[in-house]
C-alpha positions in Angstrom: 63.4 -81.9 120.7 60.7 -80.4 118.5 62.0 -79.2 114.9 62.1 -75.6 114.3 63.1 -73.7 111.1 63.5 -70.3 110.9 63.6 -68.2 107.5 64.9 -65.1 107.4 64.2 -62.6 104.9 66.1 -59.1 105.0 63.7 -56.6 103.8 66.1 -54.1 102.1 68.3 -56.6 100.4 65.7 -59.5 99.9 68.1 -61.6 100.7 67.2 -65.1 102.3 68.9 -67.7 104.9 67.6 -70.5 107.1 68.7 -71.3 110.5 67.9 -74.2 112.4 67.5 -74.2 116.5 69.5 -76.9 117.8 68.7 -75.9 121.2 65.6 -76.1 123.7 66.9 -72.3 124.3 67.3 -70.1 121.6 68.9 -66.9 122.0 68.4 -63.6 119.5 70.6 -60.4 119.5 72.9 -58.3 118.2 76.5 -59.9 119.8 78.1 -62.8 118.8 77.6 -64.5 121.8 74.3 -65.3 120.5 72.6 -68.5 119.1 71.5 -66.1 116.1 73.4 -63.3 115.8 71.7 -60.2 114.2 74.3 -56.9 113.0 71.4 -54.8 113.1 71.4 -51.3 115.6 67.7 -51.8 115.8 68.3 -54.9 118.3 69.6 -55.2 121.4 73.0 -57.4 123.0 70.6 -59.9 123.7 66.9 -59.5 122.2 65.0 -62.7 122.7 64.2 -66.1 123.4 62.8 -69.2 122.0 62.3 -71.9 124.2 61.0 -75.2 123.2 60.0 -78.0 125.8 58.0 -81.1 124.9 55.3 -80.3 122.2 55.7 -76.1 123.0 57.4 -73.9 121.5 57.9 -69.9 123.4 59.1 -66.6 122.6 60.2 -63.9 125.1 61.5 -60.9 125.0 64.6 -59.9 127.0 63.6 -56.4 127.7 64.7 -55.2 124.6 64.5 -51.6 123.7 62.5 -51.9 120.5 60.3 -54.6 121.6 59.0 -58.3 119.8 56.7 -58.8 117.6 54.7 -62.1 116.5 52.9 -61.3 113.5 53.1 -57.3 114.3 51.3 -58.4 118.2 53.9 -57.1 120.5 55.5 -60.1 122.6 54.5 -59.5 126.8 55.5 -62.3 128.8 55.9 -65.5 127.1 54.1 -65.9 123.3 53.4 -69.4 122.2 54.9 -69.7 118.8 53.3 -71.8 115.9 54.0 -73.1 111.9 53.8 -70.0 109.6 54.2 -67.1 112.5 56.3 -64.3 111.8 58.9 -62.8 114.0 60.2 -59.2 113.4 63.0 -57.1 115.8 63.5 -53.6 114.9 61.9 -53.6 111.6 64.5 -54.4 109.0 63.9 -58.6 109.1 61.5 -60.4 109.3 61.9 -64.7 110.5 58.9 -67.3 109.6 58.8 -69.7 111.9 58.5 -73.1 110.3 57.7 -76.2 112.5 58.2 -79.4 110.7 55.3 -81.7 109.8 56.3 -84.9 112.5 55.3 -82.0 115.4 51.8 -82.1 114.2 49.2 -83.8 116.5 47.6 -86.9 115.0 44.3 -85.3 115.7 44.9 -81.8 113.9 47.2 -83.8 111.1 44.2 -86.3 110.2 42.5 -83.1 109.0 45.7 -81.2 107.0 45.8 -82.0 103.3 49.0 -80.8 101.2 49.4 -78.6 104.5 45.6 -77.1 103.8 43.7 -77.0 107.0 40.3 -79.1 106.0 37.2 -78.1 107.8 35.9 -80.9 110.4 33.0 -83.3 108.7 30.7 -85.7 110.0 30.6 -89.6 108.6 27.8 -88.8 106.3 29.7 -85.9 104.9 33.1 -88.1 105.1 31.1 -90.6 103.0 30.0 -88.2 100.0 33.3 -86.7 99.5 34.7 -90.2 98.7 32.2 -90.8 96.3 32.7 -87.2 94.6 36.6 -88.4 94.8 36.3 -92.1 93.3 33.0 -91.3 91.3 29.8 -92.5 91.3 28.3 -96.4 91.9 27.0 -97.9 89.2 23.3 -98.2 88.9 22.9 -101.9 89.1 25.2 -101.9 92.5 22.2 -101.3 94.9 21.0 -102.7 98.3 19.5 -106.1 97.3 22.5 -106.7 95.0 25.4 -106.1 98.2 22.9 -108.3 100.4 22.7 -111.5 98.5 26.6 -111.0 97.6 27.7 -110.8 101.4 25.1 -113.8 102.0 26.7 -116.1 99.7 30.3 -114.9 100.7 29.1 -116.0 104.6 28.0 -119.7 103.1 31.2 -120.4 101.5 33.5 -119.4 104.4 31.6 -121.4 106.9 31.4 -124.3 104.6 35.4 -123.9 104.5 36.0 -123.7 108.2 33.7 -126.7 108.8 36.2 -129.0 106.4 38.9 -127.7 108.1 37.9 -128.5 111.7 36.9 -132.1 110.5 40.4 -132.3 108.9 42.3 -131.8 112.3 39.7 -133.9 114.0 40.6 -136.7 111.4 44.3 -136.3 111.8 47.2 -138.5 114.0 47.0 -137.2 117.8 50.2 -135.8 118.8 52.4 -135.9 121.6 50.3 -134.5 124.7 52.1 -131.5 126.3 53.7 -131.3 129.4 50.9 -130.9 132.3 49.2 -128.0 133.1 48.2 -127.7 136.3 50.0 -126.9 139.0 50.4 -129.6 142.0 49.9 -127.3 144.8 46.6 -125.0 143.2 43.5 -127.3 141.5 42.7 -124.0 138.8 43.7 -124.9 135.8 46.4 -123.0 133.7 46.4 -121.6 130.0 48.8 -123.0 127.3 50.6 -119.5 127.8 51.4 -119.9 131.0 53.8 -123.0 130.3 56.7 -120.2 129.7 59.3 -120.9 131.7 59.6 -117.6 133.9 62.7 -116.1 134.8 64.7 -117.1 137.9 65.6 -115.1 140.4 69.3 -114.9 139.4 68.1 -113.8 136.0 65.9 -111.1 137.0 68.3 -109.6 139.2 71.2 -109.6 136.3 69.1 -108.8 133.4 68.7 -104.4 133.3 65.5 -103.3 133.4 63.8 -101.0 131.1 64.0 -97.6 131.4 60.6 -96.6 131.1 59.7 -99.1 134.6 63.1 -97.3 135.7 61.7 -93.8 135.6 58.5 -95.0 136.5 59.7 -96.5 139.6 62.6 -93.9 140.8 61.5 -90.8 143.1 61.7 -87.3 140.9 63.8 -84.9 141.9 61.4 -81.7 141.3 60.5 -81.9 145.4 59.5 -78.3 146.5 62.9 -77.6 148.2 64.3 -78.5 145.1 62.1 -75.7 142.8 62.7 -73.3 145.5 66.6 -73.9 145.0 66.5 -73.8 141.1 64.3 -70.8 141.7 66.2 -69.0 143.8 69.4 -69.9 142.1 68.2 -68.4 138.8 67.1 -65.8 140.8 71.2 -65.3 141.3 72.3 -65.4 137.6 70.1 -62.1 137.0 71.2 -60.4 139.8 74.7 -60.7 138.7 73.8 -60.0 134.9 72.8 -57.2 132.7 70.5 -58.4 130.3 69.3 -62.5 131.6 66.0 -62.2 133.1 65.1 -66.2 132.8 68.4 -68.1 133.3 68.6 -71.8 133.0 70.2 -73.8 134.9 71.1 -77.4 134.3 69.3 -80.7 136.5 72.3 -81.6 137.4 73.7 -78.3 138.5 70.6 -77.4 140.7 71.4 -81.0 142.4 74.5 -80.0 143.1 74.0 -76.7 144.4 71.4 -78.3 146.7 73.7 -80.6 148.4 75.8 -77.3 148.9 72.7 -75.8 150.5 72.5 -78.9 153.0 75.7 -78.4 153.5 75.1 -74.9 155.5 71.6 -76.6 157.0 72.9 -79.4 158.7 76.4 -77.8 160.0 75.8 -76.0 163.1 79.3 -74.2 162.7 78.3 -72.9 159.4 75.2 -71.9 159.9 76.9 -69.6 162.5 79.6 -68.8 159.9 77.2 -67.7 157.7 74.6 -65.7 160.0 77.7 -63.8 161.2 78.5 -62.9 157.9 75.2 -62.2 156.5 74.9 -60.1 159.5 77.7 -58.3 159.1 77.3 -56.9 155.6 73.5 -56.1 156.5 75.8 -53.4 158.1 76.3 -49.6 156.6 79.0 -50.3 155.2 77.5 -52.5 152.7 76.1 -48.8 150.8 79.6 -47.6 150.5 80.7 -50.8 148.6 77.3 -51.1 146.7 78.8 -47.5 145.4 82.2 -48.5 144.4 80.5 -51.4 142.4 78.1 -49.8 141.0 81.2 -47.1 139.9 83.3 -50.0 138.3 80.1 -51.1 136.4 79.8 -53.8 138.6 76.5 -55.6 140.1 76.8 -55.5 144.0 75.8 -59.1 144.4 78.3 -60.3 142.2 80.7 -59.4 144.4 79.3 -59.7 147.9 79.0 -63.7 146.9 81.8 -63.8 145.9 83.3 -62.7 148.5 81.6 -64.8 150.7 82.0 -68.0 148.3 86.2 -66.6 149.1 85.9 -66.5 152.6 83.7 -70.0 153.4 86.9 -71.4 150.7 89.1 -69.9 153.3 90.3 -71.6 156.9 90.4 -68.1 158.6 87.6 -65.6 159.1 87.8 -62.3 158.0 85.9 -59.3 157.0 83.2 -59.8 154.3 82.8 -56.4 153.4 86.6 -55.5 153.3 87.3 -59.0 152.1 84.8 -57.8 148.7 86.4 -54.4 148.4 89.6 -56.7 148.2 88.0 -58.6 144.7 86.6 -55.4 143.0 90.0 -54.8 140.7 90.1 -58.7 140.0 86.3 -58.5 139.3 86.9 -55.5 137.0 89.6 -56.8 134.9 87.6 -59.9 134.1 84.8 -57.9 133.5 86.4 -56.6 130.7 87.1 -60.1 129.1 84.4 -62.2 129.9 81.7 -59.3 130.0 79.0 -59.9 132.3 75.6 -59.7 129.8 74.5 -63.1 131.2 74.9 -64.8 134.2 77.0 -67.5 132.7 79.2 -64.8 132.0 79.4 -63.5 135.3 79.9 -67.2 136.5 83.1 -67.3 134.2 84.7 -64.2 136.3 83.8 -66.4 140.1 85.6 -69.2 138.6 88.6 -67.1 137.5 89.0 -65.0 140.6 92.4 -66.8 141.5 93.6 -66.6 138.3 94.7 -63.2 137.4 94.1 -62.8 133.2 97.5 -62.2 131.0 97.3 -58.6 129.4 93.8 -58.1 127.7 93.4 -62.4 127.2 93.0 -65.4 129.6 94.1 -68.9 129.5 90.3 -69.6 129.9 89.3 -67.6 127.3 91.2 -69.0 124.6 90.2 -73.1 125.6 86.8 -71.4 125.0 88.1 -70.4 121.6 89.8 -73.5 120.6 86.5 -76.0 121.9 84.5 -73.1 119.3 86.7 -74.1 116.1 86.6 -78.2 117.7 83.2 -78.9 118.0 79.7 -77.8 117.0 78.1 -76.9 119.8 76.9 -73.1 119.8 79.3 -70.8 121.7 76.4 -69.5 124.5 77.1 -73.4 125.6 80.5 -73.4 125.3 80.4 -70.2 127.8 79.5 -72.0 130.9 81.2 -73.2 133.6 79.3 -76.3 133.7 80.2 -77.3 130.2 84.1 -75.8 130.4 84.2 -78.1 133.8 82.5 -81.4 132.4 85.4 -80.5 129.4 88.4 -80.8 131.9 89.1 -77.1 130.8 87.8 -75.8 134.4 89.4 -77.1 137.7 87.5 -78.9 140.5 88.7 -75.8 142.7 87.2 -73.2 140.5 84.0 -75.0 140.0 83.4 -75.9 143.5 84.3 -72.0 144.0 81.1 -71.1 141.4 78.9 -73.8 143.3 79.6 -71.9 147.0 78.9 -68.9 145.3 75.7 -70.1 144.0 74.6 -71.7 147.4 75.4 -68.3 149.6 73.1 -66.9 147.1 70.2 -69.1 147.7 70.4 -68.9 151.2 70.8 -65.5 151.4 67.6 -64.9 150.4 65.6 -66.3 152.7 68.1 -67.4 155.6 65.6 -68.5 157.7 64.3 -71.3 155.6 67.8 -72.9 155.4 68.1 -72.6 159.2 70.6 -69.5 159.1 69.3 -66.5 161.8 70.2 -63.6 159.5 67.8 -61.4 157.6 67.5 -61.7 153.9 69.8 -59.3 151.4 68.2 -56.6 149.5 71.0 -55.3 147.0 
């Protein structure tokens, strides 16, 4: 992970603090849920991101109402961010952006001095700065002078290496070593090859390294498996208010995908499914669309969820009455887990059978305790993946978020996953 600094200077107070990103996604905002949290009106919940992957390092903006800016150029899209940049939100801070020095490329490094950008020069150019630097040759150092001196230095080296070969020619022969040439091939082998190679037993025990072992293993990022990540992020901002470019663990999307396969290659579930997708294609689908929206709540948040419920469940029932059902549940964890981001809204699916205790839940305060335990930033802590590798999520629950995330995927485009249903359009 590259190294990233950021300075922040309040421009009313003058004040000044550093913060360092100890994450390949950096989020900005106004709420504590944030990897920098800014108590300033002027931004919003959540206000941007910094992404860094590899040797780049991105800014977006998260549709903020105030907007970006990179050295006073709003931010549209994705900005690539570089040493020195400066990064204002609202007006009343300003953060420098401060890359450290091993991120450099060798080629554009070989021409920094004391962090000075030095023009390019050619050799000839090269050659008369050193001598401005080390100061001039002395007059009698010229051409014929360097000639004769590198002639004579040329005699007495080959007049040394000419005693030394008659030396070892002189000296007591030694034992002969061991043959080497091989009985069933007449070409001849080199000294080197008289290392004794590894048996078979020895290459099979001994690990391998893991650059052959990543050379050698098939990647994961097939095309099914970007249209799955794709469509699964796709999910997380349909359930969220403010998380336009989610991200979801390797491991995760690998995990929905086998959930995915699972529907594919099941001819009873595919027929689960189609009926159900069918049946909430139905009318009725606009009058629960408007008791979500009226409870604040994102219709495909609970029309997975429902569905996620129902392929959980042994007996069929109604999808759409079956998500009118979860809309009080959904609301009252709503109000303690929030649903700005789509790992929020992933904390209310893997909650749903676990009603919350007055205004707190049981989940809510592990997430609390892990915050005071550890040091990992709380937007982390927040997921269901990390809460579940944590043993502070059950396998039920988990598996529950998984479904959901999987009903989502092939909901939008049933087809491709084999289910005869028309897509969802919330």
């Amino acid at each position: 992970m590259q190294e990233v600094t950021l300075t922040i200077y309040d421009v009313e107070t003058g004040d000044e603090e550093q913060v360092r990103l100890d994450s390949r996604r950096f989020t900005i905002g106004r709420v504590p849920e944030n990897d920098l949290m800014i108590d300033d009106p002027n931004l919003s919940r959540r206000h941007a991101i910094i992404e860094t992957l590899d040797e780049s390092i991105t800014i977006s903006d998260c549709g903020s109402q105030n907007g970006t800016f990179v050295n006073d150029r709003p931010v549209i899209g994705t900005v690539q961010l570089h040493d020195g940049d400066v990064l204002t939100f609202g007006g009343s801070k300003e953060i420098t952006v401060e890359i450290s020095r091993e991120l450099i490329s060798e080629s554009s490094s070989s021409n920094r001095v004391s962090g000075t950008q030095m023009p390019s020069k050619n050799p000839v150019q090269r050659a008369g700065q050193a001598a401005s630097v080390f100061g001039a040759a002395p007059s009698w150092l010229n051409a014929p002078v360097v000639a004769t001196a590198a002639a004579v230095l040329i005699l007495l080296v080959a007049g040394l290496l000419l005693a030394l070969n008659r030396g070892s020619d002189s000296a007591p022969p030694q034992n002969s070593p061991a043959s080497i040439t091989s009985e069933n091939s007449s070409v001849a082998r080199t000294p080197d090859d008289n290392v004794k190679p590894e048996s078979a037993a020895d290459s099979t025990d001994k690990p391998k390294d893991d650059l052959a072992s990543n050379v050698t293993k098939t990647s994961n990022d097939s095309d099914e498996f970007r249209i799955i990540d794709k469509y699964a992020r796709a999910v997380m901002t349909s359930i969220s208010k403010d998380d336009p470019r989610p991200v979801l663990p390797r491991e995760v999307v690998g995990q929905i995908s086998e959930k995915v396969k699972n529907y594919s290659n099941s001819t009873a579930l595919r027929e689960v499914l189609r009926d159900e997708l069918r049946t909430i294609r139905q009318p009725g689908l606009g009058q629960l669309a408007s008791a979500a929206k009226d409870n604040d709540i994102k219709p495909p948040l609970v029309v997975f969820a429902a569905l996620a419920k129902m392929n959980g469940d042994t007996q069929r029932s109604d999808p759409l009455a079956t998500a009118q059902a979860l809309l009080p549940a959904i609301r009252k964890l709503q109000r303690i887990f929030g649903t700005d981001t789509g790992n929020d809204s992933m904390l209310i699916i893997a909650t749903l059978d676990q009603p919350p205790k007055g205004n707190f839940h049981p989940l809510q305060l592990a997430i609390n305790k892990l915050a005071n335990d550890t040091s990992e930033s709380v937007p982390k802590i927040r997921t269901v993946w990390y809460l579940h590798e944590h043993q502070k999520l059950s396998s039920e629950a988990y598996d529950r978020v998984l479904r959901f995330l999987a009903i989502g995927v092939v909901a939008q485009d049933p087809r491709h996953f084999g289910v005869d249903a028309e897509p969802l359009v919330f």
